[in-house]
C-alpha positions as CSV (number, residue, x, y, z in Angstrom):
1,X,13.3,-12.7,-19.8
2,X,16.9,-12.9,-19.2
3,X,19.1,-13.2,-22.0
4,X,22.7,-12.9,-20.9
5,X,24.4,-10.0,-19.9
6,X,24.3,-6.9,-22.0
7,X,26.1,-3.6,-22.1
8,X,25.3,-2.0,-18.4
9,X,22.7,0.7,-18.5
10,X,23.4,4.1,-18.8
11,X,23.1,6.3,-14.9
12,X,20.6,8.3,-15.4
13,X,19.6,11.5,-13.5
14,X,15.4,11.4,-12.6
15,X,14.0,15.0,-12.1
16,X,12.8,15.9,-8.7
17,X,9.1,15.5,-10.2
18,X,9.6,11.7,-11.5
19,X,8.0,10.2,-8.4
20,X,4.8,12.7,-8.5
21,X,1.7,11.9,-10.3
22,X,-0.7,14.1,-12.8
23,X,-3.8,13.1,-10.5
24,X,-4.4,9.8,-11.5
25,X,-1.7,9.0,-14.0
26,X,1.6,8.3,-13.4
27,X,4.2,12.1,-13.8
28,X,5.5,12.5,-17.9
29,X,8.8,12.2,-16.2
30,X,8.0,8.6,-15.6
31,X,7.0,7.9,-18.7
32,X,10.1,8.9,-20.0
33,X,12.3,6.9,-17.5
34,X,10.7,3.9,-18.4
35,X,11.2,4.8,-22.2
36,X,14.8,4.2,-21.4
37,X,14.4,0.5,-20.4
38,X,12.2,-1.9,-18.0
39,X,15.3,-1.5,-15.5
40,X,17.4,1.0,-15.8
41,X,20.3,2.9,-13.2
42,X,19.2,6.4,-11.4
43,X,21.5,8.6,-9.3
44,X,19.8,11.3,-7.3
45,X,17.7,11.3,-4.1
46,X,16.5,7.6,-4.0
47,X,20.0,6.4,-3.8
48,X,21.2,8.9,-1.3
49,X,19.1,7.6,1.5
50,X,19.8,3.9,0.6
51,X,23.4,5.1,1.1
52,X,24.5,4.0,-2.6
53,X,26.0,6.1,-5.6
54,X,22.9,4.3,-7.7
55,X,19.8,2.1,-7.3
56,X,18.7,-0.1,-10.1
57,X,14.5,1.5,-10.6
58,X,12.2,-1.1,-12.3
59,X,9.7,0.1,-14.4
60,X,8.0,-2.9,-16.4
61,X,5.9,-5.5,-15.7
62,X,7.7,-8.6,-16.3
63,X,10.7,-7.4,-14.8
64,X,9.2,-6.0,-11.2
65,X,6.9,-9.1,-10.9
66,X,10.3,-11.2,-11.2
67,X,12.4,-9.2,-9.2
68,X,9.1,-8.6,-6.1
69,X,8.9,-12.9,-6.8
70,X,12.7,-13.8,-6.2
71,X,12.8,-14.0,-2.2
72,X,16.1,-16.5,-2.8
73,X,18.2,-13.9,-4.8
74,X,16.7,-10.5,-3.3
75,X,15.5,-9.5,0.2
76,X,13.3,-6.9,2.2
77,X,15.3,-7.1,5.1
78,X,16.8,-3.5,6.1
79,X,21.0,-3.9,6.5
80,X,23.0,-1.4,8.7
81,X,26.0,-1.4,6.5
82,X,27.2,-2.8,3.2
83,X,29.5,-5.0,4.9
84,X,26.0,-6.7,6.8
85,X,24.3,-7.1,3.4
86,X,27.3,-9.3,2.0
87,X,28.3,-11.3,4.6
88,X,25.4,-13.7,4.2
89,X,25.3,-14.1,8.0
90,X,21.8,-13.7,9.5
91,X,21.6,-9.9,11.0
92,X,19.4,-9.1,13.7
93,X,16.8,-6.7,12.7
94,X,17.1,-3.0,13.9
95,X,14.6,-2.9,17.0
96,X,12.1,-0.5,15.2
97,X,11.8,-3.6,12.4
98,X,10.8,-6.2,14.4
99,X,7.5,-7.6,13.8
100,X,7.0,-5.7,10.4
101,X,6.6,-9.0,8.6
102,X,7.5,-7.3,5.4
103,X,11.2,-6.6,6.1
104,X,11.4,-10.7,6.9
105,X,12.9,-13.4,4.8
106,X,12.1,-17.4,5.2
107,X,11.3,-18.8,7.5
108,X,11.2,-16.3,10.0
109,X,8.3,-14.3,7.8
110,X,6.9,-17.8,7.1
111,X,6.2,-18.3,10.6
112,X,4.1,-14.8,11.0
113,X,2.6,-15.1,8.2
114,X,1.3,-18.8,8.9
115,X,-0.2,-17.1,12.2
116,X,-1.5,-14.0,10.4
117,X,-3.2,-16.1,6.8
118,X,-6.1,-17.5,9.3
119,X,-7.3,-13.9,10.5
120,X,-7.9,-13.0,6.5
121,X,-10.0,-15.8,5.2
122,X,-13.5,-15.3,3.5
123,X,-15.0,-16.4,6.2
124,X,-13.8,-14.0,8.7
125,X,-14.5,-10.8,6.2
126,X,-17.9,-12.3,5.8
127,X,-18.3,-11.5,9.4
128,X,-16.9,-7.9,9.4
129,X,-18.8,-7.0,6.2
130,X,-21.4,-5.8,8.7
131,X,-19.5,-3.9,10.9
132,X,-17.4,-2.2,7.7
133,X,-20.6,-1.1,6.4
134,X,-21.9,0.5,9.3
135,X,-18.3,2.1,9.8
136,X,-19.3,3.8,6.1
137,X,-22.7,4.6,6.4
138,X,-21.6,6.8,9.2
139,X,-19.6,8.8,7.8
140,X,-21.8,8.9,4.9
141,X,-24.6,10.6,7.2
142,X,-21.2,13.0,8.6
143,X,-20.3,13.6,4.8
144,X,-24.2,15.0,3.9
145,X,-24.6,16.9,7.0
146,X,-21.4,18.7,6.2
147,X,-22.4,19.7,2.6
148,X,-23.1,20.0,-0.2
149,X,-19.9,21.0,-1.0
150,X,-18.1,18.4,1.6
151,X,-14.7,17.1,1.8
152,X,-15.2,13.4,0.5
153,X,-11.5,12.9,1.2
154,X,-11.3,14.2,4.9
155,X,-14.9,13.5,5.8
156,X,-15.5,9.4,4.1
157,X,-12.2,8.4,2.6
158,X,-9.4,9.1,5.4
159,X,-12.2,7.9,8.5
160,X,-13.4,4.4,6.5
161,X,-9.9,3.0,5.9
162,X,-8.6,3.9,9.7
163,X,-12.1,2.8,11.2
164,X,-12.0,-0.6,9.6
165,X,-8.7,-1.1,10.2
166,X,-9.1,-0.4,13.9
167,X,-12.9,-2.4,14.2
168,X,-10.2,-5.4,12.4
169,X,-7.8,-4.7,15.5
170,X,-10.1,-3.9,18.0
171,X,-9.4,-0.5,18.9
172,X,-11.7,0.7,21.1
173,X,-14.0,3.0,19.4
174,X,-13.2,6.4,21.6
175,X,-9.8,5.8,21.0
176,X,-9.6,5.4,17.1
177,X,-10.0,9.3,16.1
178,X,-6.5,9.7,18.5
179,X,-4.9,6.6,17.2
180,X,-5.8,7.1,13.4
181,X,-4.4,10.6,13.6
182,X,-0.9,9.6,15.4
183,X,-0.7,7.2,13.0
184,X,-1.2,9.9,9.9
185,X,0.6,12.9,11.9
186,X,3.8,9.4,11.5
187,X,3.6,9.1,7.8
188,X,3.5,13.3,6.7
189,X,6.5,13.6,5.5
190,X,5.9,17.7,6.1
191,X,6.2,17.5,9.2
192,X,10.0,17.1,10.9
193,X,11.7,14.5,12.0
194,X,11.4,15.5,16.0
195,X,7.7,15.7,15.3
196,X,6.7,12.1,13.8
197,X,9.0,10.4,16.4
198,X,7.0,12.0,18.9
199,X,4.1,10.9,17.5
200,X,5.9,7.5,16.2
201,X,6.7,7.2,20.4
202,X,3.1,7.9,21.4
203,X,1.9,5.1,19.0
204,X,4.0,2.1,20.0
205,X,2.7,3.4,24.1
206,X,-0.4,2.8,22.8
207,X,-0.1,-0.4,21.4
208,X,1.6,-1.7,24.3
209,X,-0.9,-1.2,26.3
210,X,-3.6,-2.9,23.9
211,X,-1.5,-5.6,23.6
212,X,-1.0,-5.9,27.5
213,X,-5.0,-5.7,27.9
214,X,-5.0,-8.5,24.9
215,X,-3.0,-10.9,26.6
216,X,-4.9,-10.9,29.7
217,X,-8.0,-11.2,28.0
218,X,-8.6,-11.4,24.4
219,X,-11.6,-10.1,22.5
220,X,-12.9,-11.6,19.0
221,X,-10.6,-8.9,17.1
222,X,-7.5,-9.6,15.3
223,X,-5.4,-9.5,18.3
224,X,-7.0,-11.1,20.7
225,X,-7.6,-13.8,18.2
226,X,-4.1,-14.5,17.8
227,X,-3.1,-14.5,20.8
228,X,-5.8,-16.7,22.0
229,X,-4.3,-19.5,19.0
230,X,-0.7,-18.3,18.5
231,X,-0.1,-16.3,21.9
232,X,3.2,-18.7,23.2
233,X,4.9,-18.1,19.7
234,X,4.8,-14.3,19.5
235,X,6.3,-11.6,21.2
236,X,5.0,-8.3,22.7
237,X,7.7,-6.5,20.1
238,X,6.0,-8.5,17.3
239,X,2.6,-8.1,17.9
240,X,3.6,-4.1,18.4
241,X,5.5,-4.5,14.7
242,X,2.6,-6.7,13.0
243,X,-0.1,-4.2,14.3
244,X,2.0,-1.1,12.9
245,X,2.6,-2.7,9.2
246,X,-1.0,-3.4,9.0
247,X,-2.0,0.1,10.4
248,X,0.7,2.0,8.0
249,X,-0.2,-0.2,5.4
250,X,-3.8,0.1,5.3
251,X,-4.8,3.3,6.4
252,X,-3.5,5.7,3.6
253,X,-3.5,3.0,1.1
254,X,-7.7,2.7,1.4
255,X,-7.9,6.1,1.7
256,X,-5.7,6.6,-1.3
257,X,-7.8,4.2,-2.9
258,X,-11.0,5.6,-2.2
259,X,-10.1,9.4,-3.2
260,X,-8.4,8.2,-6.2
261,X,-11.0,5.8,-7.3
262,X,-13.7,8.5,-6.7
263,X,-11.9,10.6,-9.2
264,X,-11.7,8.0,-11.8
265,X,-15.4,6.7,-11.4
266,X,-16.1,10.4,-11.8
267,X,-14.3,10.5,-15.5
268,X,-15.6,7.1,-16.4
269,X,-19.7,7.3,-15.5
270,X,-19.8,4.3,-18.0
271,X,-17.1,2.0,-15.8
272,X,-19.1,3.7,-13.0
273,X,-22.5,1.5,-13.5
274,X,-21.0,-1.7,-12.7
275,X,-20.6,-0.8,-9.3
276,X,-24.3,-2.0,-9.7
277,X,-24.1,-5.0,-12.2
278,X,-23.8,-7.9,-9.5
279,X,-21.2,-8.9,-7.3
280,X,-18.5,-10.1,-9.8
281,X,-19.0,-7.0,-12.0
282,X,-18.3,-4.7,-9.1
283,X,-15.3,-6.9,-7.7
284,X,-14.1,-6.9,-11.6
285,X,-14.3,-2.9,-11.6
286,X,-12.8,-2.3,-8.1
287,X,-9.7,-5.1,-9.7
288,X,-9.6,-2.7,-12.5
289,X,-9.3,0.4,-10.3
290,X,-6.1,-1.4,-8.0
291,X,-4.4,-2.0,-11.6
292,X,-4.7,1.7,-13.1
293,X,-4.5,3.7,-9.9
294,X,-1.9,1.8,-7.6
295,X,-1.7,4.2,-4.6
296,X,1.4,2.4,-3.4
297,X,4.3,3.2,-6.1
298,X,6.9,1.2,-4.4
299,X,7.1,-1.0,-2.2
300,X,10.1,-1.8,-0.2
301,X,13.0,-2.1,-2.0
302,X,15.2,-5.0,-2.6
303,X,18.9,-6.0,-2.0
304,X,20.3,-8.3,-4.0
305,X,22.1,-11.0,-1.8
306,X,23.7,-12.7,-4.7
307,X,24.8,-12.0,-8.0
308,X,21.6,-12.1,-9.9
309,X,21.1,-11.1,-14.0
310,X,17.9,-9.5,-14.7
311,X,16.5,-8.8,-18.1
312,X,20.2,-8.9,-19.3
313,X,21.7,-6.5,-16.5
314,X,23.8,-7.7,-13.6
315,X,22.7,-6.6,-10.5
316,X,25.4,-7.1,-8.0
317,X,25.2,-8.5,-4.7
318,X,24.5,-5.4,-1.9
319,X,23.0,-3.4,-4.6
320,X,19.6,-1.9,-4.5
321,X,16.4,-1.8,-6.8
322,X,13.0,0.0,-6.5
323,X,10.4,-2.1,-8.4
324,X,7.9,0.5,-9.9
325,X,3.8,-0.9,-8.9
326,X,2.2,1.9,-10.5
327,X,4.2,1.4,-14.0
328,X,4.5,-2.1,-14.0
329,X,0.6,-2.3,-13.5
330,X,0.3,0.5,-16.9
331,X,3.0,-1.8,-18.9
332,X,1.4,-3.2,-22.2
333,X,2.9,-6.2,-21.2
334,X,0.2,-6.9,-18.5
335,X,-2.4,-5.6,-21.0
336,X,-3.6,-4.0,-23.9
337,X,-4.3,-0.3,-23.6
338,X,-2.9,-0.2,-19.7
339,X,-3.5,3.6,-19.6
340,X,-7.5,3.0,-20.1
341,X,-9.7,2.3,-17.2
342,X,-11.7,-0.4,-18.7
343,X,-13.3,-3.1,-16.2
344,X,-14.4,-5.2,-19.5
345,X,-10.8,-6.1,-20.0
346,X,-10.0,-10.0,-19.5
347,X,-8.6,-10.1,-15.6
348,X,-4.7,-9.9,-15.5
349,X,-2.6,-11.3,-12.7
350,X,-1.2,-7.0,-11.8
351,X,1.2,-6.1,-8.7
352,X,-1.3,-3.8,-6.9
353,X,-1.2,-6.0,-3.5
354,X,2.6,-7.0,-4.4
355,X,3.6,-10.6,-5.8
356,X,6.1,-13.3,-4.0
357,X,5.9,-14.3,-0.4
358,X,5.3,-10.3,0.6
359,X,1.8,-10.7,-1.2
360,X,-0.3,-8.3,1.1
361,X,-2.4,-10.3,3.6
362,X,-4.9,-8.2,3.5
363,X,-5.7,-7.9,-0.1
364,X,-9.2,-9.4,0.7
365,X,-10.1,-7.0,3.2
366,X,-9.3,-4.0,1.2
367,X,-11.2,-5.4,-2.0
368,X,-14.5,-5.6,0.5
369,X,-14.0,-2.3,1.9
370,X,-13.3,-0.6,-1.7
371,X,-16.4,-1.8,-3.1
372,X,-18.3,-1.1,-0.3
373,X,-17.6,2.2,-0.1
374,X,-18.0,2.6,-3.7
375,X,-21.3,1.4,-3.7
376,X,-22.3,3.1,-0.7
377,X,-20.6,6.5,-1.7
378,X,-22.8,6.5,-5.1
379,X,-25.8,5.1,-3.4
380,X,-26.1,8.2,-1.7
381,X,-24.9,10.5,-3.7
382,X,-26.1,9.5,-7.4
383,X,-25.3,13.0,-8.8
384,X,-22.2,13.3,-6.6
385,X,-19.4,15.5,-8.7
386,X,-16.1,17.8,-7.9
387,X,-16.8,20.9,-6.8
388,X,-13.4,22.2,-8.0
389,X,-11.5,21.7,-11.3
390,X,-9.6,18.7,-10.9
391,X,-6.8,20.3,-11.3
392,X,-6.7,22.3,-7.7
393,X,-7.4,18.9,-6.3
394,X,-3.8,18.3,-4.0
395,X,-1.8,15.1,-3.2
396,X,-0.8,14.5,0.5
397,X,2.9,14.6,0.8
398,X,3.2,10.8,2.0
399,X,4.9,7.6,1.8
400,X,1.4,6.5,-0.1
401,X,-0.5,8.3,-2.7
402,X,-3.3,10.0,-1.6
403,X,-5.3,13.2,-2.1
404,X,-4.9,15.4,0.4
405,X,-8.8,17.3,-0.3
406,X,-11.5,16.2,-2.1
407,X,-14.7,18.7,-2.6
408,X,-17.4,17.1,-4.2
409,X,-21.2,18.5,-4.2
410,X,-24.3,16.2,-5.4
C-alpha cells in the first residue's frame, strides 16, 4: 500500500453534516470526502479538540485496517501536550484513563487484556445465553403490552444491551435501570458539561462500591471472577476503568446495533429470513449487519509516535488521524457492492469490532446478543413494521450511533 511519499494532501474543510448519517448509510458529505482520497487532511472541529491545526481522517479500507493494526508506529494513549507525545518517554495516564484498556499500549494493555480474554470465551457465553435470553424475552412481553404502536428503541433495544451488560458484570438487578441511565445521561452530548460530570461522578461511586463488595466476596460475574483469578494484579482504579470501557462501549453500541439493524431487516424481508436458516446463516446475516451498519464510526484516534508513511503521505510524529469504521467497512476494497446488505456475500475480514491489539473483547458477546434479539424480536412480532416514515425516525446525539426513537406496530 505504500509507495513512497507523494505530494501532501490538500486541507480540506468537512461540513458540519460529514459525521451524520442518512439513517443507515453513511451522510453524502462523506461520500464525497472519501472521493478525495483513502486519507486525506481536514481542518474544522475534529482538529480543534485534539488541539491540532489538522488531523489526518481515514476513509478506506486498506488504509484504516493498517493504520488501527500498527500499535509500534501509532498509539491510543491520550498525551497532555505535544511536547508529551514526542518525547517518547512513558507518560502516566490522566487519572480518568486508567483502566480503560483501550487508551493502553504494550505491555501494559497486554497485561489487562491477558486477565480480561478468559472472561469472553465460548464457553462462558454458552453459559450466559440463558440468562441474555430471558433478559430479552422481558422486555419483549414490556414491548407488546406497551403497543401496538411501541417504542422498539426505548422499550427492547436501549434495556437488552444495558441489561446484558450488567447480568455480564453482576449488577444487581434493582440497581441496573439507575446504573444504565447514569451511564446514558454520561454519553448525551446534549446535555452540559456540569451535568454528565455529575452523573460521570455518581457512576465511578457506584462502581467503587461494587468493586469493594467484589473483593470481599466475589460472585460468578465478570468481576468477581477476576478478582477471584487476577485479584493481586489489579487495582481498584483499574477495575473502575475496565468496568466503564466495557459499560460505554457496549451499551449504546448494542443498542445502536439493534435499532439500526431493525431498520435494515425491515428494508431487506429477503436478508430478513435467514434469521431462521440455522445457526451459521443467522451468525452470517448478523456479520453482515456489523459490516454495513457500523454504529461506532470512529474509534479512538491515533498519534503517530514516529515518522510513519501511509499510502504515500507522511504522517508526522505527534500528529493525529481518525480511521473511518463505517467507510472502511462500505470500501469496495473489502467487497463487491459494500453499499448492499447482502448476507450471501463470501465473509470479509471488516473493522466493525476494530483490528490490531484493540480488537474488542467482547465481539463474541455482542454477536450472541444481536442475533438473539433478532430472532426473538421477529419471533414475536412476524408482521412487526415502522409506524412512521423512516424519515422522522431521529438519531441520539452520542459518541455512538444510535436511534434515539423507534415506533414500530405489528
Amino acid at each position: 500500500m505504500d509507495h513512497g511519499i507523494g505530494e501532501l494532501a490538500p486541507l480540506v474543510q468537512p461540513t458540519a453534516n460529514y459525521m451524520m448519517r442518512t439513517h443507515c448509510d453513511p451522510h453524502a458529505d462523506m461520500f464525497a470526502l472519501r472521493a478525495l482520497g483513502p486519507l486525506i487532511r481536514i481542518a474544522g472541529n475534529a482538529s480543534t479538540q485534539l488541539g491540532t491545526g489538522y488531523v489526518w481522517q481515514a476513509l478506506g479500507y486498506d488504509v484504516v485496517r493498517k493504520i488501527l493494526g500498527d500499535h509500534e508506529n501509532f498509539t491510543t494513549r491520550p498525551r497532555l501536550s505535544e511536547a508529551e507525545s514526542l518525547s517518547g518517554e512513558d507518560v502516566p495516564l490522566a487519572p480518568e484513563f486508567v483502566g480503560q484498556i483501550s487508551t493502553y499500549d504494550p505491555p501494559e494493555h497486554t497485561r489487562l487484556r491477558r486477565m480480561l480474554t478468559p472472561e469472553f470465551t465460548a464457553r462462558r457465553i454458552r453459559r450466559l445465553e440463558p440468562a441474555i435470553q430471558g433478559l430479552i424475552e422481558d422486555r419483549l412481553d414490556v414491548l407488546e403490552a406497551a403497543g401496538p404502536p411501541a417504542d422498539v428503541q426505548v422499550l427492547f433495544a436501549d434495556p437488552v444491551g444495558g441489561g446484558v451488560l450488567c447480568e455480564l458484570l453482576g449488577i444487581p438487578r434493582d440497581d441496573r435501570r439507575e446504573f444504565v441511565r447514569r451511564v446514558r445521561q454520561n454519553v448525551n452530548l446534549s446535555r452540559g458539561y456540569k451535568a454528565r460530570a455529575a452523573d460521570s461522578a455518581a457512576f465511578n461511586r457506584y462502581l467503587s462500591g461494587l468493586i469493594a463488595r467484589q473483593r470481599k466476596d466475589p460472585d460468578e460475574g465478570f468481576l468477581g471472577m477476576l478478582l477471584r483469578e487476577h485479584g493481586d494484579e489489579v487495582t481498584d482504579e483499574e477495575l473502575k476503568g475496565l468496568c466503564t470501557a466495557l459499560i460505554l462501549g457496549g451499551v449504546e453500541t448494542v443498542a445502536g446495533m439493534i435499532g439500526f439493524g431493525v431498520l435494515a431487516l425491515l428494508d431487506h424481508p429477503d436478508q430478513r429470513q435467514l434469521l431462521f436458516a440455522g445457526r451459521e446463516q443467522a451468525d452470517r446475516l448478523v456479520g453482515e449487519l456489523l459490516r454495513y451498519l457500523s454504529p461506532v464510526q470512529q474509534p479512538n484516534p491515533r498519534l503517530a509516535v514516529k515518522d510513519v508513511v501511509v499510502d504515500g503521505q507522511l504522517i508526522k510524529a505527534g500528529e493525529y488521524v481518525l480511521c473511518s469504521i463505517l467507510m472502511a467497512n462500505r470500501d469496495a476494497a473489502l467487497t463487491p457492492d459494500p453499499n448492499v446488505l447482502d448476507a450471501h456475500r463470501e465473509p470479509v475480514s471488516d473493522v466493525g469490532f476494530g483490528h490490531g491489539i484493540h480488537y474488542c473483547v467482547g465481539a463474541a458477546v455482542a454477536r450472541t446478543m444481536l442475533r438473539l434479539a433478532y430472532q426473538s424480536l421477529w419471533l414475536r412480532f412476524p408482521g412487526l413494521r415502522l409506524a412512521v416514515p423512516v424519515e422522522e425516525v431521529k438519531l441520539r446525539n452520542a459518541f455512538i450511533d444510535c436511534p434515539d426513537q423507534l415506533p414500530v406496530t405489528w
